[in-house]
C-alpha positions in Angstrom: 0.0 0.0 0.0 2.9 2.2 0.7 3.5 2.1 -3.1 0.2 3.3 -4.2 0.6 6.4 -1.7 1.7 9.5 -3.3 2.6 11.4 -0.7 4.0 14.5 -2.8 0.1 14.6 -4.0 -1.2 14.5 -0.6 1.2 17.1 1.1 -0.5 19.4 -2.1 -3.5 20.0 1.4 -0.6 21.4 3.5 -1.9 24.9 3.7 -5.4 24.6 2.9 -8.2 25.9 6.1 -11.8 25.3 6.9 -14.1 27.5 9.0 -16.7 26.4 10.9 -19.0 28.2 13.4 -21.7 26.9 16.2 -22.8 28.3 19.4 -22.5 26.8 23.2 -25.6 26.1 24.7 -26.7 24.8 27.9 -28.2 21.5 26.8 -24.9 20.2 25.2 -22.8 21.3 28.2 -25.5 19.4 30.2 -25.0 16.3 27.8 -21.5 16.8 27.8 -20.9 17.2 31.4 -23.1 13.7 32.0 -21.3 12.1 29.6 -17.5 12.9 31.4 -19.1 12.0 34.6 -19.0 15.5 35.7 -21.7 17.0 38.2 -24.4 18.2 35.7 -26.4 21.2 37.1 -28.1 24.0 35.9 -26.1 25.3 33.5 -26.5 29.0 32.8 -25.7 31.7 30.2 -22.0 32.7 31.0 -20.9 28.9 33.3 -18.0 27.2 31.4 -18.5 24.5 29.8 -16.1 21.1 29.9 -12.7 21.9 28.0 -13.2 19.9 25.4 -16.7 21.0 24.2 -15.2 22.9 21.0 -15.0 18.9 20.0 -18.7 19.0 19.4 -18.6 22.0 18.0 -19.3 22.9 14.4 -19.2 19.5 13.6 -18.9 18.7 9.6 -22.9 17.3 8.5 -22.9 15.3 5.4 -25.9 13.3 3.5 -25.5 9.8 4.4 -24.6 9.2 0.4 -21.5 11.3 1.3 -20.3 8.5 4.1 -18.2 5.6 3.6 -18.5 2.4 4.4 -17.3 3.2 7.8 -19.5 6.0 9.0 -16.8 8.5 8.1 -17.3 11.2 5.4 -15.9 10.2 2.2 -11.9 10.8 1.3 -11.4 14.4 -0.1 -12.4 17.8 0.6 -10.5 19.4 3.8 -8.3 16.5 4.5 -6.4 15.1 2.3 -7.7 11.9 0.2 -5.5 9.6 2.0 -6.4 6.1 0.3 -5.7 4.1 3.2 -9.1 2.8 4.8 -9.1 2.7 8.8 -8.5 6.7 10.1 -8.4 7.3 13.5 -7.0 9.8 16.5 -3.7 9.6 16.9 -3.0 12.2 19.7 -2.5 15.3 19.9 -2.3 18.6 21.7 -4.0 21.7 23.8 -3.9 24.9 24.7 -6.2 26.6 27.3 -6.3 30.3 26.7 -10.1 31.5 27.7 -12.8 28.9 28.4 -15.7 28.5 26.2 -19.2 29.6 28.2 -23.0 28.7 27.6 -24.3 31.0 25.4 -20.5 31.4 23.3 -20.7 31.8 19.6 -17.8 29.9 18.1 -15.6 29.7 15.4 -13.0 27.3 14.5 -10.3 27.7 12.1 -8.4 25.0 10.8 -5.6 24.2 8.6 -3.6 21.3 7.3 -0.1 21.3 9.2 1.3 18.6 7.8 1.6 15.5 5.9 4.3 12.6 6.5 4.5 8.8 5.7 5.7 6.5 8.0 6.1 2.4 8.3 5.0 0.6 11.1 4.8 -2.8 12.3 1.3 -2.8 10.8 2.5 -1.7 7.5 2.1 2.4 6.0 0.8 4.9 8.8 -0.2 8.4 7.1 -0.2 10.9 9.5 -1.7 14.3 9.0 -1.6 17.4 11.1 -4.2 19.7 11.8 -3.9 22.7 13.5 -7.1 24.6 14.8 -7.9 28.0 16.9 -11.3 28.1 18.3 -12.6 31.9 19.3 -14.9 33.8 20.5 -16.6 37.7 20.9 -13.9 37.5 24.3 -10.9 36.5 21.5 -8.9 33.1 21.4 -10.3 30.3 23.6 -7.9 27.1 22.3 -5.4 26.6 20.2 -5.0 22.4 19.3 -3.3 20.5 16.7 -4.8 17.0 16.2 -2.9 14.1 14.9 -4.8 12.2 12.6 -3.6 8.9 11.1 -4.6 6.7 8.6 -3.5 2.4 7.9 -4.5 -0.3 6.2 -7.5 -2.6 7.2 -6.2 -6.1 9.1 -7.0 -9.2 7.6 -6.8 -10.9 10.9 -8.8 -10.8 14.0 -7.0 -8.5 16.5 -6.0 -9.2 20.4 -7.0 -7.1 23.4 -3.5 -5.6 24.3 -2.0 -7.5 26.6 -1.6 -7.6 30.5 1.9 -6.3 30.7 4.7 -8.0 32.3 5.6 -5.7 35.0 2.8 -4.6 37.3 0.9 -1.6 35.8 2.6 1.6 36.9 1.2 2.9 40.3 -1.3 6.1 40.4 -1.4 8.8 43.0 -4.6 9.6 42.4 -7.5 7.1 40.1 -11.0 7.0 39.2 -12.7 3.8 37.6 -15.8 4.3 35.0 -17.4 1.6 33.0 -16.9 1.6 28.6 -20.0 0.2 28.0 -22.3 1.2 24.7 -24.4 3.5 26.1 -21.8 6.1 27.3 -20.0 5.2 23.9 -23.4 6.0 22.1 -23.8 9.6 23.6 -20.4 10.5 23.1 -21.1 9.7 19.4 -24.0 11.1 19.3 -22.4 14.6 20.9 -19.5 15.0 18.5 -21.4 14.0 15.3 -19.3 10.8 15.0 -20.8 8.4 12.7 -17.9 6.2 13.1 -18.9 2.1 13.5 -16.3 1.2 15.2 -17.8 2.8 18.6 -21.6 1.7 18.3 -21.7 -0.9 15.4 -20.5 -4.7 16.9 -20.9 -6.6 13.9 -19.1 -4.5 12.0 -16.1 -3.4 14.6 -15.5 -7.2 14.9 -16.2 -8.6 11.5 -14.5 -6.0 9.3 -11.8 -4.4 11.4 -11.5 -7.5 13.1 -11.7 -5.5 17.0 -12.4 -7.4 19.8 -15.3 -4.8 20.9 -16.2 -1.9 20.3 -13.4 0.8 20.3 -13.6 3.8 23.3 -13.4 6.9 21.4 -10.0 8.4 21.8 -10.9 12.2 22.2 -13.6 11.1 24.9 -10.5 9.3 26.5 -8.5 12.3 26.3 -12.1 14.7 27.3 -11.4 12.5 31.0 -7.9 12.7 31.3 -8.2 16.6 30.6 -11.2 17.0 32.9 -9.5 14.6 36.3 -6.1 17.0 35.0 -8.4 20.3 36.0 -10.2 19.0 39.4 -6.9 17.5 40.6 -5.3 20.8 40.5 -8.4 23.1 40.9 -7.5 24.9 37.2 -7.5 24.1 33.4 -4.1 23.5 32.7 -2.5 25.7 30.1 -1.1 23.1 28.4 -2.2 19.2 27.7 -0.6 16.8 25.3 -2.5 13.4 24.5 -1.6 10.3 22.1 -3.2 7.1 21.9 -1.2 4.1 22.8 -3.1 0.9 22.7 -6.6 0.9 21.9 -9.7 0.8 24.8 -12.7 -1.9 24.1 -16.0 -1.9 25.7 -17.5 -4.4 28.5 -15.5 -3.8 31.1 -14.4 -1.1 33.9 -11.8 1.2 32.6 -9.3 3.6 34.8 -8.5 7.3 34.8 -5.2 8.1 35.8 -2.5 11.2 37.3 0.8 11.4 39.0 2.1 14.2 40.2 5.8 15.7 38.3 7.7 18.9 38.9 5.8 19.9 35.6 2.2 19.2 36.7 0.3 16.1 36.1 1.3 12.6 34.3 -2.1 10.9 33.0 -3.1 7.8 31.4 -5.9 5.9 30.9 -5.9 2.2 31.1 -7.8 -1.1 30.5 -9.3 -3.3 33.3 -5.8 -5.5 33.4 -3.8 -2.4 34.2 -2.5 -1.6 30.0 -2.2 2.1 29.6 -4.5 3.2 26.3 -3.7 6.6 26.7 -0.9 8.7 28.2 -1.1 12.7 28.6 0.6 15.1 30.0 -0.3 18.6 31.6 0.9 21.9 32.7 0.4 24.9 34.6 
């Protein structure tokens, strides 16, 4: 597949930006706030909203003839037709300038950072780059690049990653939540995601060959930022994310911190103790 990838082509997006515009109101933040196991409330015109609401935000709406088979919009228009089938998360970054309120009219601006080609284990890995600056009346709220990447489909089933050797590392502070496919449902249903992997069994596990249904990996990262800003009584001003091993349904999952001279060390992690996320955030 690596031979069929023209990567000169693709790195033709590098450059190009989309706008997009939505407001904040109080029944998202409510959803929202349910959905991260945060206290709910009342929300009212002018209360913050959970950091990461810009992620359900302005959301791109195609007819369902413009899907794929996966759920996902077809290849082409903002991101770069990348002909490699399974796309997904692959990490990425954030910073908190100004937090978005109830009642916030928002616009996003985004533009393609970067293209690169890489090889893995599971053969060619495009990577693209997106950076993004999300404002308000008030001025910039969050600046973000997201790493998406795209690889080939498996022909095999695929494993749950392993318990690890070594006893998973030791957490200074914790908090358990169960991935089943309700909570994966409303955060679909938030963010506009009409991925299958995260509500769609017999396709997760017949075609992409997943053990479960996959834990969405920005609601993984919504968690990690959200335990980041009650541990220390703040947003941070700075959070990093990346996926490391991927998070399946049916079973408790963990929400992780440990305190560095730099602020917080986070992770999430499976029911055997494997991290599936790692973060990091400052102050």
């Amino acid at each position: 597949m690596t031979d069929a990838l023209d990567i000169d082509h693709l790195r033709q997006w590098i450059g190009r930006t989309d706008q997009a515009s939505d407001i904040v109101t109080a029944q998202l933040v409510k959803g929202l706030r349910a959905t991260l196991f945060l206290e709910i409330g009342a929300p009212q015109s002018g209360d913050a909203a959970p950091l990461t609401v810009q992620w359900c935000l302005g959301q791109p709406v195609y007819p369902m003839s413009g899907l794929g088979p996966d759920g996902h919009p077809a290849r082409g228009g903002f991101l770069p037709p990348v002909p490699l089938p399974r796309r997904m998360w692959a990490g990425g970054e954030l910073q908190f300038v100004d937090p978005l309120r109830v009642g916030d009219e928002v616009t996003r601006r985004s533009t393609i950072a970067d293209v690169t080609l890489k090889t893995g284990s599971t053969g060619a890995l495009c990577f693209v780059a997106v950076e993004h600056i999300t404002e308000t009346a008030r001025g910039i709220a969050i600046r973000e690049r997201q790493d998406i990447v795209y690889r080939d489909m498996p022909s095999t089933p695929q494993a749950a990653p392993a318990a690890p050797a070594l006893p998973p590392p030791a957490a200074q502070h914790s908090e358990r939540h169960l991935a089943d496919p309700v909570l994966l449902f409303r955060y679909s249903a938030l963010t506009f995601n009409g991925h299958r992997i995260h509500y769609d069994r017999d396709y997760v596990t017949k075609v992409e060959f997943y053990p479960g249904l996959v834990v969405h990996g920005p609601m993984q990262a919504a968690l990690l930022a959200e335990f980041a800003a009650k541990l220390k009584g703040a947003a941070p001003k700075k959070f990093s994310y990346r996926g490391v091993a991927p998070l399946f349904d049916g079973a408790e999952f963990s929400v992780n911190a440990n305190e560095t001279a730099a602020g917080l060390e986070l992770w999430t992690a499976n029911a055997d103790g494997v991290p599936t996320m790692k973060a990091s955030a400052s102050w």
